[in-house]
DRENDO-1510 file (C-alpha; in Angstrom, 1 decimal, always signed):
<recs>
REC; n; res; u; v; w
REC; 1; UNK; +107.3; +85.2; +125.1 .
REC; 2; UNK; +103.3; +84.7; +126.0 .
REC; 3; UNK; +101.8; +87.1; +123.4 .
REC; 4; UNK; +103.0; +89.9; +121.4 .
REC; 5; UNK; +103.2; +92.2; +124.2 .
REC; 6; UNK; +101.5; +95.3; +122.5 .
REC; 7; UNK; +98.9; +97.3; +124.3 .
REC; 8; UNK; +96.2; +98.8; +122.8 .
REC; 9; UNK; +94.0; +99.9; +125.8 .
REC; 10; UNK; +92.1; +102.8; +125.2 .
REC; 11; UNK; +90.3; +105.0; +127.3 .
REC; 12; UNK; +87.3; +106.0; +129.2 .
REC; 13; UNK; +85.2; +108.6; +130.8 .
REC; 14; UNK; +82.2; +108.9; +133.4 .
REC; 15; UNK; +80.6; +109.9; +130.2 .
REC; 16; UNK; +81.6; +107.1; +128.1 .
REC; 17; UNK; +79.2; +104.9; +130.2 .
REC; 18; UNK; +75.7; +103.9; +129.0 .
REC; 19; UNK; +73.8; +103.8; +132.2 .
REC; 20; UNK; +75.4; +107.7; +132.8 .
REC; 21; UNK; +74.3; +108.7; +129.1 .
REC; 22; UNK; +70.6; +107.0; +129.8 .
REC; 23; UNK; +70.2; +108.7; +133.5 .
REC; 24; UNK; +71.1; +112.3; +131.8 .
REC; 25; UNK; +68.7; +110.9; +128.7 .
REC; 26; UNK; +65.6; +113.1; +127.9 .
REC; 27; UNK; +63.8; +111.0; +125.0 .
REC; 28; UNK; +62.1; +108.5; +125.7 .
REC; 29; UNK; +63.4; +104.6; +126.4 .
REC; 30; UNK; +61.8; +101.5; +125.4 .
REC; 31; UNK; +62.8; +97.9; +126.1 .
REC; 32; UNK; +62.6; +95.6; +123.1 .
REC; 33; UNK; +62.6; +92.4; +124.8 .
REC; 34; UNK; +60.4; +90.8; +127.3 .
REC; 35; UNK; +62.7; +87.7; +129.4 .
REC; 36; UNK; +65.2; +87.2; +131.7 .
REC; 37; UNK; +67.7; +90.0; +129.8 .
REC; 38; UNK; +64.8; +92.1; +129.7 .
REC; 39; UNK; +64.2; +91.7; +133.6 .
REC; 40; UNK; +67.4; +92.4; +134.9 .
REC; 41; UNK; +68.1; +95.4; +132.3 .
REC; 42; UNK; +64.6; +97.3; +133.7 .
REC; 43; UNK; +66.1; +96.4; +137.5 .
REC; 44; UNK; +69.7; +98.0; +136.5 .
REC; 45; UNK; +67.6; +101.2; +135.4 .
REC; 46; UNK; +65.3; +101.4; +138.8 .
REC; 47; UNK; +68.8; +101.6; +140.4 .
REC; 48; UNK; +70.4; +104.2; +138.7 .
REC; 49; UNK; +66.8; +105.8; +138.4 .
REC; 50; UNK; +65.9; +105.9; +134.5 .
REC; 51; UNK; +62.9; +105.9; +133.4 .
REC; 52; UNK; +61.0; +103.5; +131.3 .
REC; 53; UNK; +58.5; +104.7; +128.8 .
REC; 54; UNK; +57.2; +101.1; +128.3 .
REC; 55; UNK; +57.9; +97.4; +126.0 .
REC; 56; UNK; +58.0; +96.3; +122.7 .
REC; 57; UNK; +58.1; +93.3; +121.1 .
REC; 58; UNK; +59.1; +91.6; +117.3 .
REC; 59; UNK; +55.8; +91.1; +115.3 .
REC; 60; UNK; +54.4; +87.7; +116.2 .
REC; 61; UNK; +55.7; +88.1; +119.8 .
REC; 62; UNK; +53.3; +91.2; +120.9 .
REC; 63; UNK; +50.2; +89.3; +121.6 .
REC; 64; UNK; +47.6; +90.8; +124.2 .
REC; 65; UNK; +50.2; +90.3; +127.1 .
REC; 66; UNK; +51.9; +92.5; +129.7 .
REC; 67; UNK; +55.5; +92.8; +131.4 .
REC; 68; UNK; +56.2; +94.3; +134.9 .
REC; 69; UNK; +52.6; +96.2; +134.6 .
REC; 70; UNK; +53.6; +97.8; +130.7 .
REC; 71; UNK; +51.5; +96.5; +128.3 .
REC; 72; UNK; +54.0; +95.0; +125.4 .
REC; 73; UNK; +53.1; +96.4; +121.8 .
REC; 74; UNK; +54.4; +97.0; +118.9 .
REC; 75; UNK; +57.3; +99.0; +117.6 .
REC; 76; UNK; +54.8; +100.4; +114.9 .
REC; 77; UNK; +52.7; +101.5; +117.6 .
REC; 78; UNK; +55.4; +102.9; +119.6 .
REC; 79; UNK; +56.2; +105.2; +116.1 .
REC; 80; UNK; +52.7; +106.4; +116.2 .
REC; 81; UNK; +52.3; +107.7; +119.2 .
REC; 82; UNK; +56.7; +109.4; +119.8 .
REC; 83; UNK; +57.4; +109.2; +116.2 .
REC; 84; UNK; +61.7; +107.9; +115.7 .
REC; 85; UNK; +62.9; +110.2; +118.4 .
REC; 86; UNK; +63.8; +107.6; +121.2 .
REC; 87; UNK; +65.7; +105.0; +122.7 .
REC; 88; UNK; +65.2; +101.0; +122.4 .
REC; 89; UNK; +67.4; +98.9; +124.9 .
REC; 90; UNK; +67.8; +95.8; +123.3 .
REC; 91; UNK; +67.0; +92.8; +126.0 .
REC; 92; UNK; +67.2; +89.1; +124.1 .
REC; 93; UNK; +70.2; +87.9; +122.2 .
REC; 94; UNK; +70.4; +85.8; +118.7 .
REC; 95; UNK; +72.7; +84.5; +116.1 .
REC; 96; UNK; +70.0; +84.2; +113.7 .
REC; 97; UNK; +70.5; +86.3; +110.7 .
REC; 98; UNK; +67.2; +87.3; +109.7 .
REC; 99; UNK; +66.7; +88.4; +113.7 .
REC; 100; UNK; +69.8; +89.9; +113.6 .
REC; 101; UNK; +68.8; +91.7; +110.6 .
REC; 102; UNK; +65.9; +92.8; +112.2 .
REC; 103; UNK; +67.6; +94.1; +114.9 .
REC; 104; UNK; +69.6; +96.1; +112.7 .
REC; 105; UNK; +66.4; +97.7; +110.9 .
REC; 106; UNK; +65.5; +98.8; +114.6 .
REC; 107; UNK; +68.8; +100.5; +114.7 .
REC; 108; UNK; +68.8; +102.5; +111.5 .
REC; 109; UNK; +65.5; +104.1; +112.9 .
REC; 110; UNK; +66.5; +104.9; +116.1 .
REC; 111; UNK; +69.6; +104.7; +118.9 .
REC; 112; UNK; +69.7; +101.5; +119.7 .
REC; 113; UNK; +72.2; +100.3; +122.8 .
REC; 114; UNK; +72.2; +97.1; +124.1 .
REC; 115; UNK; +73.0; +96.9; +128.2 .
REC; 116; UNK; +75.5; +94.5; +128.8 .
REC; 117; UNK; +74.1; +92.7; +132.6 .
REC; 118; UNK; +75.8; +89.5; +134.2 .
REC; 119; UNK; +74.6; +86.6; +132.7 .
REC; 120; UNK; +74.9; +84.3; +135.3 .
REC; 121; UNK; +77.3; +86.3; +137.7 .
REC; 122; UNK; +79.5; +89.0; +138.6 .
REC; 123; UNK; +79.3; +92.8; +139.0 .
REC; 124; UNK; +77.8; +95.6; +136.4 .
REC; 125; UNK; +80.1; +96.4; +134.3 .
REC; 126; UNK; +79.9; +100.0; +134.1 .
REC; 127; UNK; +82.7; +102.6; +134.9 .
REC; 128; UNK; +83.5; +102.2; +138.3 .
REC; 129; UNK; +84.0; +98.8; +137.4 .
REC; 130; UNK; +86.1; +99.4; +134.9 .
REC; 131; UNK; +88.4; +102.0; +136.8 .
REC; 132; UNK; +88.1; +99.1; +139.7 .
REC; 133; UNK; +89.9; +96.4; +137.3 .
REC; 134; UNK; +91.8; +98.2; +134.8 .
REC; 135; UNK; +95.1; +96.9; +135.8 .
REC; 136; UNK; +93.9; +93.3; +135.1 .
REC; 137; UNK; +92.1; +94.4; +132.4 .
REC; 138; UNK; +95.6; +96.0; +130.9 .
REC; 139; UNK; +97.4; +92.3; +132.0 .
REC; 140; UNK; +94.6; +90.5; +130.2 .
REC; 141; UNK; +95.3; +92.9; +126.7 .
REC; 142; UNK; +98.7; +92.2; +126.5 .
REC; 143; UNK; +98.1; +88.3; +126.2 .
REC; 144; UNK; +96.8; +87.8; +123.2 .
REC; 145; UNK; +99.0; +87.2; +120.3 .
REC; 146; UNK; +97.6; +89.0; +116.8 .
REC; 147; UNK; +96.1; +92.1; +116.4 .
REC; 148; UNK; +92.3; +91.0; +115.3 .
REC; 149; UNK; +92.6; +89.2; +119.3 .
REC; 150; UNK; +94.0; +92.2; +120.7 .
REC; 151; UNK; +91.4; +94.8; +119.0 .
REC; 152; UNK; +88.4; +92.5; +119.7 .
REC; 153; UNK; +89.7; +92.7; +123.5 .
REC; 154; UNK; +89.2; +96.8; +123.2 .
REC; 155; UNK; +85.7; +96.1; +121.6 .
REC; 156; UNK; +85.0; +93.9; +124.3 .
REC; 157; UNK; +85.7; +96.3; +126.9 .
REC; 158; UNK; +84.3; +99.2; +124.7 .
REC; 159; UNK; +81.1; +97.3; +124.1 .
REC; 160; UNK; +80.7; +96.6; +128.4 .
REC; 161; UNK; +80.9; +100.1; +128.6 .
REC; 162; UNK; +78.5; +102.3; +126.0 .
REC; 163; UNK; +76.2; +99.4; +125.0 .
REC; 164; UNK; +76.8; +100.7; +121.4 .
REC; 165; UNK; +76.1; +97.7; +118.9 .
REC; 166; UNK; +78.9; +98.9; +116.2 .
REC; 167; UNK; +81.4; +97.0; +118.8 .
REC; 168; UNK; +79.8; +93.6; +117.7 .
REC; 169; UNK; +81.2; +93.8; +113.9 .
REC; 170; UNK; +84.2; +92.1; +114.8 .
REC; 171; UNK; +83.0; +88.0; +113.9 .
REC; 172; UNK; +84.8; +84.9; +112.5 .
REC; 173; UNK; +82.6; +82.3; +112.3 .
REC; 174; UNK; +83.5; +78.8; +114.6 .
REC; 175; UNK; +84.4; +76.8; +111.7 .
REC; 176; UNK; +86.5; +79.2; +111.0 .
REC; 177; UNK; +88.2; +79.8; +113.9 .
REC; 178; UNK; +89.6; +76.6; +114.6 .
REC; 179; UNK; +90.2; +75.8; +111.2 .
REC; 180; UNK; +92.5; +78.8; +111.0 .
REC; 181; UNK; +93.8; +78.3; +114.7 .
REC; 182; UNK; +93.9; +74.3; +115.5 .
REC; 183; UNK; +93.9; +72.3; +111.6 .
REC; 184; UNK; +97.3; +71.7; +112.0 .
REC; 185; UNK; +97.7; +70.2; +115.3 .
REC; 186; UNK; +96.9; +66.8; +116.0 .
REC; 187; UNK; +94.2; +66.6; +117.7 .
REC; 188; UNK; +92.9; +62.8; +118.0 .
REC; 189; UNK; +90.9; +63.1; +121.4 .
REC; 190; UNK; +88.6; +66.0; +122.1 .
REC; 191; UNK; +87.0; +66.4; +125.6 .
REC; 192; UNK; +83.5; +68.5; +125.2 .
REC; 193; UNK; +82.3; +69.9; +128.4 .
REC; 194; UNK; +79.0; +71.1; +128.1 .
REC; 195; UNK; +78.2; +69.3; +125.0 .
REC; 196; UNK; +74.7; +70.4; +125.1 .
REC; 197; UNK; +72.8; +68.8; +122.4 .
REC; 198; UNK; +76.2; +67.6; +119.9 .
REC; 199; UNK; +76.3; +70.8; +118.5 .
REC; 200; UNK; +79.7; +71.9; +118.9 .
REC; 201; UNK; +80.6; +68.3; +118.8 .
REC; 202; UNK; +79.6; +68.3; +115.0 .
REC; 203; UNK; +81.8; +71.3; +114.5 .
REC; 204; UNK; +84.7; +69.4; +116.0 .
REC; 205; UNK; +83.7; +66.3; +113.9 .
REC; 206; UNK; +83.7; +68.3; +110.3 .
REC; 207; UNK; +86.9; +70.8; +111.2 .
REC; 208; UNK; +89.3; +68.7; +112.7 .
REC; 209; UNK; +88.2; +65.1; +112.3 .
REC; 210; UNK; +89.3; +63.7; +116.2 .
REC; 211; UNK; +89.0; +60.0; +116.6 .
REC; 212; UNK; +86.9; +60.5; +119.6 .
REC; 213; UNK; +85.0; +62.8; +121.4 .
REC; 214; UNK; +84.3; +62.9; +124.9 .
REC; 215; UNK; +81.3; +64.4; +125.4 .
REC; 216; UNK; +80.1; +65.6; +129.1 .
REC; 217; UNK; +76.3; +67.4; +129.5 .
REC; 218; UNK; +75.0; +67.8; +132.8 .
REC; 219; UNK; +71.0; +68.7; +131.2 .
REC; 220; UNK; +69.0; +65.8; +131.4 .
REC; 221; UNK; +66.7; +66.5; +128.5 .
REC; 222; UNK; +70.0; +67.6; +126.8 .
REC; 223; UNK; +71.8; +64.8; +127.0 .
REC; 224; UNK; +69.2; +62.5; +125.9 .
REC; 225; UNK; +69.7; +64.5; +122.5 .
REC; 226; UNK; +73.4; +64.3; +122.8 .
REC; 227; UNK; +72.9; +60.5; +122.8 .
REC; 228; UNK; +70.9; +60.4; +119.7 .
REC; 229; UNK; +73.6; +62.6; +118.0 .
REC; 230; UNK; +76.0; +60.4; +119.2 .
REC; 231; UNK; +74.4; +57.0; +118.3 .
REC; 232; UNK; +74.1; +58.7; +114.3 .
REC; 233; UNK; +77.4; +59.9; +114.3 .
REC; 234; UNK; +79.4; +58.0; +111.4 .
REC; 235; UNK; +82.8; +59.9; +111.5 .
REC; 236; UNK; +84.0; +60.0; +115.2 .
REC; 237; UNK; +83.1; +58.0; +118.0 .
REC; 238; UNK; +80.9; +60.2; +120.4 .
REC; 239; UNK; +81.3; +59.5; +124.2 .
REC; 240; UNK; +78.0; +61.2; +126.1 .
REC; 241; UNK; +78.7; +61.9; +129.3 .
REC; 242; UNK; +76.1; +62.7; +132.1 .
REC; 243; UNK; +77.7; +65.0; +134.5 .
REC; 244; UNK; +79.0; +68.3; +134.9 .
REC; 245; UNK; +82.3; +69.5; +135.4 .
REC; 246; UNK; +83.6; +71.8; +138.6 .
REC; 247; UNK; +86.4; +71.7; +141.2 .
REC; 248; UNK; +84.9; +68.4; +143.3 .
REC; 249; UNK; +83.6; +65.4; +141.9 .
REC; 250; UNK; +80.0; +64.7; +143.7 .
REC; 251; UNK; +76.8; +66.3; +142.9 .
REC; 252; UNK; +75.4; +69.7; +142.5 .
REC; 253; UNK; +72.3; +71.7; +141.9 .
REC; 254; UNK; +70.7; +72.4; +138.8 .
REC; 255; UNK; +68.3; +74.2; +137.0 .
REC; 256; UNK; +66.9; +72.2; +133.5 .
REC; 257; UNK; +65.0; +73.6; +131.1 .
REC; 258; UNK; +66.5; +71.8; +128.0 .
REC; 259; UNK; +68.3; +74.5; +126.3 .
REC; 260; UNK; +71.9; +76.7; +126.9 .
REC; 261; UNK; +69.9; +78.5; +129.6 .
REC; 262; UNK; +69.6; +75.4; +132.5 .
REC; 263; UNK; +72.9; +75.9; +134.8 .
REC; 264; UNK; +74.3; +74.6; +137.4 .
REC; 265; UNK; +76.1; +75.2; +140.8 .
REC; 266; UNK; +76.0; +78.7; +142.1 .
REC; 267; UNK; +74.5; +80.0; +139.2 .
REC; 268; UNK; +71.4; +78.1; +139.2 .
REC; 269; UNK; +70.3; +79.8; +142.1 .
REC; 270; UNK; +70.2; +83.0; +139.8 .
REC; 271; UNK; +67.6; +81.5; +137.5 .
REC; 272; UNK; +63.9; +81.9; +139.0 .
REC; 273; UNK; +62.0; +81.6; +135.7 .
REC; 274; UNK; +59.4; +79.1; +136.2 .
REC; 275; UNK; +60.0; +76.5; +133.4 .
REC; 276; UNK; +62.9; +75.7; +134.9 .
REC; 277; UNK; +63.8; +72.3; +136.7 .
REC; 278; UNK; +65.3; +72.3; +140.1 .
REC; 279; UNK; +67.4; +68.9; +139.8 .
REC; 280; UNK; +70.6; +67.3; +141.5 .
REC; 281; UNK; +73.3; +65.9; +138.5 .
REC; 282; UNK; +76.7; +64.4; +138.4 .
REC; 283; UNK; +79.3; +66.7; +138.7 .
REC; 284; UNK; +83.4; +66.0; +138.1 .
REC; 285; UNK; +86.3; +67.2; +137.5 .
REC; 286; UNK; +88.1; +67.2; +134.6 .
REC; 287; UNK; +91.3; +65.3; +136.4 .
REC; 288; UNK; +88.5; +62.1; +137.4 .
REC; 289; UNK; +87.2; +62.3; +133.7 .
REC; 290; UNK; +90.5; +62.1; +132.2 .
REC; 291; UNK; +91.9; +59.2; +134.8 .
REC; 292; UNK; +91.7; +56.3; +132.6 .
REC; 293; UNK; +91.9; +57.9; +129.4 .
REC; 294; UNK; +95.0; +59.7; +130.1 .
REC; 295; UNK; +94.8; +61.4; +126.8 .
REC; 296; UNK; +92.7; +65.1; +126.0 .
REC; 297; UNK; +94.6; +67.0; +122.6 .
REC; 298; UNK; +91.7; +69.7; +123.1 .
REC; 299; UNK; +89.3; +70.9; +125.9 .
REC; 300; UNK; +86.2; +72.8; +125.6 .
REC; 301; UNK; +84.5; +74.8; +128.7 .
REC; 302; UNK; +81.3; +76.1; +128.0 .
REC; 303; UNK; +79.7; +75.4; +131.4 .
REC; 304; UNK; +77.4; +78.7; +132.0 .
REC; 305; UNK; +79.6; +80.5; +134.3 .
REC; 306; UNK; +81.0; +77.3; +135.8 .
REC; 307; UNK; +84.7; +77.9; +133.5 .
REC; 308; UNK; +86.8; +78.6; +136.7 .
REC; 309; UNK; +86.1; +75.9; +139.1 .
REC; 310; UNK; +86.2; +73.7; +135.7 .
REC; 311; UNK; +90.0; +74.7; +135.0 .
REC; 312; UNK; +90.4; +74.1; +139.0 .
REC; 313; UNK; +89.5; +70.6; +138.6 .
REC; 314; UNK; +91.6; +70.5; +135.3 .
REC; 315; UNK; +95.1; +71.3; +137.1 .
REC; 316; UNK; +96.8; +67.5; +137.1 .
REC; 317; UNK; +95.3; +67.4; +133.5 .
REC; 318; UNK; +96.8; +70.9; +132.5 .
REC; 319; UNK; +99.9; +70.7; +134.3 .
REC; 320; UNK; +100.8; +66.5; +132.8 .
REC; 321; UNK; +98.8; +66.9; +129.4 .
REC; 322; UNK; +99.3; +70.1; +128.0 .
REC; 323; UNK; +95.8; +70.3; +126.4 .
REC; 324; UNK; +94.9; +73.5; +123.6 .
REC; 325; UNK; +92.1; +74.5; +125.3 .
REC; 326; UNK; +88.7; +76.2; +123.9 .
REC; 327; UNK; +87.2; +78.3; +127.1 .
REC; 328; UNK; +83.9; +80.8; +126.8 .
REC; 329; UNK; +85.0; +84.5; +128.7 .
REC; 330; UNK; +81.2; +86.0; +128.5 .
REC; 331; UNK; +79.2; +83.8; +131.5 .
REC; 332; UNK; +80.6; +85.9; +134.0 .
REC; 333; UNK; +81.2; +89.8; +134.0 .
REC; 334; UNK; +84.8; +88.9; +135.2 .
REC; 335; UNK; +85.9; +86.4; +132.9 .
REC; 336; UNK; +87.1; +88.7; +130.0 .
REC; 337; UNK; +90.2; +89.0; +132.7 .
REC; 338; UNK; +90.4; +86.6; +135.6 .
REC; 339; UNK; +90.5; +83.4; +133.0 .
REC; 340; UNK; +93.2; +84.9; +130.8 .
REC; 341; UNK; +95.1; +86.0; +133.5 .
REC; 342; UNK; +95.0; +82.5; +135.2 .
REC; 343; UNK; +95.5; +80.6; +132.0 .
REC; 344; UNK; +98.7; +82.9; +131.7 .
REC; 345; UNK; +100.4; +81.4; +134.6 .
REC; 346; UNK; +99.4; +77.4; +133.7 .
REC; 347; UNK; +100.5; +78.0; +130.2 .
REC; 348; UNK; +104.0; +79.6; +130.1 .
REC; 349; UNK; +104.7; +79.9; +126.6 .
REC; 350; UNK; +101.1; +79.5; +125.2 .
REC; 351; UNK; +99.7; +81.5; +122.3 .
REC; 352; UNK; +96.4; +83.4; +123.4 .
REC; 353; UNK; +93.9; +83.8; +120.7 .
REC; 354; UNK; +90.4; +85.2; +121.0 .
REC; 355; UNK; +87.0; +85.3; +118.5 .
REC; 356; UNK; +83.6; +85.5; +118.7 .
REC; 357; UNK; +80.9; +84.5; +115.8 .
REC; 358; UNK; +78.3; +86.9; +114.2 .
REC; 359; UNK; +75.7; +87.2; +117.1 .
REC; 360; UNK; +74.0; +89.7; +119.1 .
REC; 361; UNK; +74.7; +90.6; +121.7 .
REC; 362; UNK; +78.5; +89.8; +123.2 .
REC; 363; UNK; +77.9; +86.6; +123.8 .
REC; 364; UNK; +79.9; +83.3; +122.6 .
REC; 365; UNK; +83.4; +85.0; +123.5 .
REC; 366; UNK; +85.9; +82.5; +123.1 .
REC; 367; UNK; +89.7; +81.8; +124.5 .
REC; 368; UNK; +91.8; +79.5; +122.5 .
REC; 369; UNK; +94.8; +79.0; +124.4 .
REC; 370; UNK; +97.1; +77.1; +122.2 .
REC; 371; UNK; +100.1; +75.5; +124.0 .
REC; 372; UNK; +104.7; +75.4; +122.6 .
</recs>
């Protein structure tokens, strides 16, 4: 049996959705946040015509600056002049606990929603959307195989939908979660696709102590780090790889900037900030990667929206190696259901699992598809 089978879909009105509750809105609405989130949140409200009332920013960020013609300020100088009747839209995400803290100050003085808006792809996910797909959505909820996986679906879906931050509160921490999920499986050879800077790498290393890692980052400047990590690492051999991973080996487009915003493929045509890099990398599949080595216990895909051409290139690798796989569902609006409901049909007999650490907002969503 692939999962439990129970179903705990609730559901929704018109009403239930957040850009329906902020177009009938009569306070006032703020956008705390001044980047990319922050851009593509104010676009989402010219469409459905709500109003802004104008910026804010956290003290130290405010600065004698402007975004999209408002002047950015202060949250104390937004209380002077509407008092703590209003609405903030939340438009930059952290897993920092003192920002995240802060955050939650914000939203003991006032309604705070966070819009949830394509990070690197896909539709709105507002109600139409979700009456559009709730028959996948319904497949995808009967996957999973305990009940903390299954209710952090419905807070996923819940969360798409009203923007309301009490959805977040479900968290294990990484560590955690494959502690709890992979310790006892044998897992002697880990392949890390985007490996960024050896961060997850490390987490790999400490929790379940692989003899190697194969570690693939397409970033340039990230990779450089990745081979630093690499060449201190004491514990486990470290592999750096520079390429990414997709459905053809070859090259592709890519936009650098050094951090877990650069992508690649399709969706780096969606980045236009200008500290970006437009640069041509490596790009294979997971099959080519694996050729010689003929050995993968685990596989990680966190490739910025790049997760299903990934498991495309993966299928000789899937179908002869039977690999527990790691795989983010949060890059692209229809990855909570499409990946799941692939991974379903490669993995007969797999165990679904799904967590997400404490950060804000949705993002770091995480498949763990552990094979009989």
């Amino acid at each position: 049996m692939q999962a439990n089978g129970k179903r705990m879909q609730r559901t929704y009105t018109k009403d239930d959705c957040l850009w329906q509750q902020l177009a009938a809105e009569r306070r006032p609405i703020f956008l705390y946040g001044t980047g990319n989130g922050a851009d593509k949140i104010l676009d989402t409200c010219i469409k459905f015509a709500i109003p802004i009332a104008g910026v804010f920013a956290s003290d130290g960020f405010v600065r004698s600056r402007s975004f999209r013609g408002m002047p950015v300020q202060s949250l104390r100088e937004i209380e002077s002049q509407f008092g703590d009747d209003f609405i903030v839209l939340l438009a930059f995400g952290t897993a920092l606990p003192h920002v995240r803290e802060q955050i939650q100050k914000v939203a003991q003085r006032h309604t705070l929603r966070i819009p949830e808006v394509p990070l690197f792809g896909g539709a709105l996910f507002d109600f139409a959307y979700y009456t559009a797909h709730l028959s996948q959505l319904d497949e995808a909820s009967g996957l999973f195989f305990d009940d903390f996986s299954q209710s952090l679906f419905q807070d996923m879906i819940a969360f798409r939908l009203t923007g309301d931050p009490i959805y977040l509160a479900k968290t294990e921490d990484s560590a955690d979660s494959l502690t709890s999920l992979l310790s006892e499986r044998r897992i002697r050879t880990v392949l890390d696709c985007g490996a960024y800077t050896g961060d997850s790498a490390s987490v790999f290393v400490s929790t379940l102590h692989p003899e190697q890692i194969l570690a693939a980052e397409p970033d340039p400047r990230a990779y450089e780090k990745l081979c630093q990590y690499a060449a201190k690492e004491t514990q486990c051999r470290i592999r750096p790889i520079h390429t990414a991973v997709g459905e053809k080996t070859g090259t592709m487009d890519f936009l650098s900037c050094g951090s877990r915003a650069s992508s690649a493929g399709e969706n780096a045509g969606r980045r236009t900030k200008r500290r970006f890099q437009s640069r041509t990398v490596p790009c294979s599949t997971i099959d080519a990667l694996l050729s010689q080595e003929r050995n993968a216990d685990l596989i990680k895909l966190d490739v910025e929206g790049g997760e299903m051409q990934a498991i495309r290139g993966a299928a000789d690798t899937i179908c002869t190696l039977h690999p527990a796989l790691i795989v983010s569902l949060y890059h692209r609006t229809e990855d909570l259901f499409v990946l799941p409901n692939l991974l379903k049909k490669l993995y007969p007999g797999a165990k679904f699992y799904l967590r997400r650490p404490p950060c804000i907002p949705a993002w770091d969503l995480t498949l763990y598809v552990l094979p009989a």
